[in-house]
N, C-alpha and C positions, 0 to 999 in steps of 0.2 A: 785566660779568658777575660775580656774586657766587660765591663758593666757601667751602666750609667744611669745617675740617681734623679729620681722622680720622686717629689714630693708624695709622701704618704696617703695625705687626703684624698688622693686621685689614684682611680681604679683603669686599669686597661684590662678589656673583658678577652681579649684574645690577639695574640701576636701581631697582626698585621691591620691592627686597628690604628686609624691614626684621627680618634678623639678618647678623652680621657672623660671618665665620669668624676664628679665630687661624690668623695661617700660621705658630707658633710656643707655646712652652708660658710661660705668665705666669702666675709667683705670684702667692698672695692679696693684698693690701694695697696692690700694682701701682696707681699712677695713669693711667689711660690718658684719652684725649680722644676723646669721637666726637660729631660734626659740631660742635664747640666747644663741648660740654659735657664735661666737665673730673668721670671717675666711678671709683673704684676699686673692684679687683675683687674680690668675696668670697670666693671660694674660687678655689684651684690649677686651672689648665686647662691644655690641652695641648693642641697639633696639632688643625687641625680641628674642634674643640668650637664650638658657635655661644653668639653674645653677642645683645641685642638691641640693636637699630640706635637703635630708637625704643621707645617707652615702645605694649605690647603690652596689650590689654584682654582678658579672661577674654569667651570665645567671640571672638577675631581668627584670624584665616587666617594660618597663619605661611607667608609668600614665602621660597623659596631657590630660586636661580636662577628668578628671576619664577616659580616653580611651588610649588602648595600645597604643603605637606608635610604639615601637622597641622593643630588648633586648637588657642589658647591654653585652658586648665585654671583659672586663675588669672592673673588681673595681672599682669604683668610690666613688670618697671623697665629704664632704658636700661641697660646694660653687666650686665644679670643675665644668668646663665645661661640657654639654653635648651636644654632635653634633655627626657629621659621623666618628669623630675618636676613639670613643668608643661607638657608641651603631650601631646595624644592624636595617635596617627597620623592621618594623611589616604591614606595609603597600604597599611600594613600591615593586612589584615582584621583583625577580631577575632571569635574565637569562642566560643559559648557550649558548654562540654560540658552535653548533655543528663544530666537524675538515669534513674539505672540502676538507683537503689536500687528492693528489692521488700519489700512491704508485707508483715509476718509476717501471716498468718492467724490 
């Protein structure tokens, strides 16, 4: 049986997730390892923030806890961030406010 090493600090809440949680906050420039690729991190994270597991494509299904949460917005690389600046919700609606404005006469 083959296995492959992911840096501790990062939690995979269910198999076929491919974002990793910090259980801890990791500065930027941090070498971390996920499933033997060897990736540092860009920017400061903290508690809870997700990383990507795998290398994510613009329109992917983002898995956490094997459940959709979002779609990827753009590309995503293994050990990038994943938050609001690249993935839309799968959860949260979004709404359009209607124009209110009135036409002068």
């Amino acid at each position: 049986m083959s296995t492959t090493q992911t840096d501790k600090r990062l939690i995979r809440l269910a198999a076929p997730d491919n974002v990793l949680l910090l259980a801890t906050s990791i500065p930027a420039g941090e070498a971390l390892t996920i499933e033997d690729q060897v990736v540092e991190l860009a920017v400061t994270l903290t508690l809870g923030h997700k990383i990507a597991a795998t290398p994510i494509s613009a329109g992917d299904v983002i898995l956490k806890y094997n459940f959709p949460i979002g779609v990827a917005t753009k590309d995503i690389a293994v050990g990038e961030h994943v938050h609001v600046h690249n993935v839309e919700s799968g959860y949260t609606p979004s709404y359009v406010v209607p124009d209110t404005t009135v036409e002068q006469a």
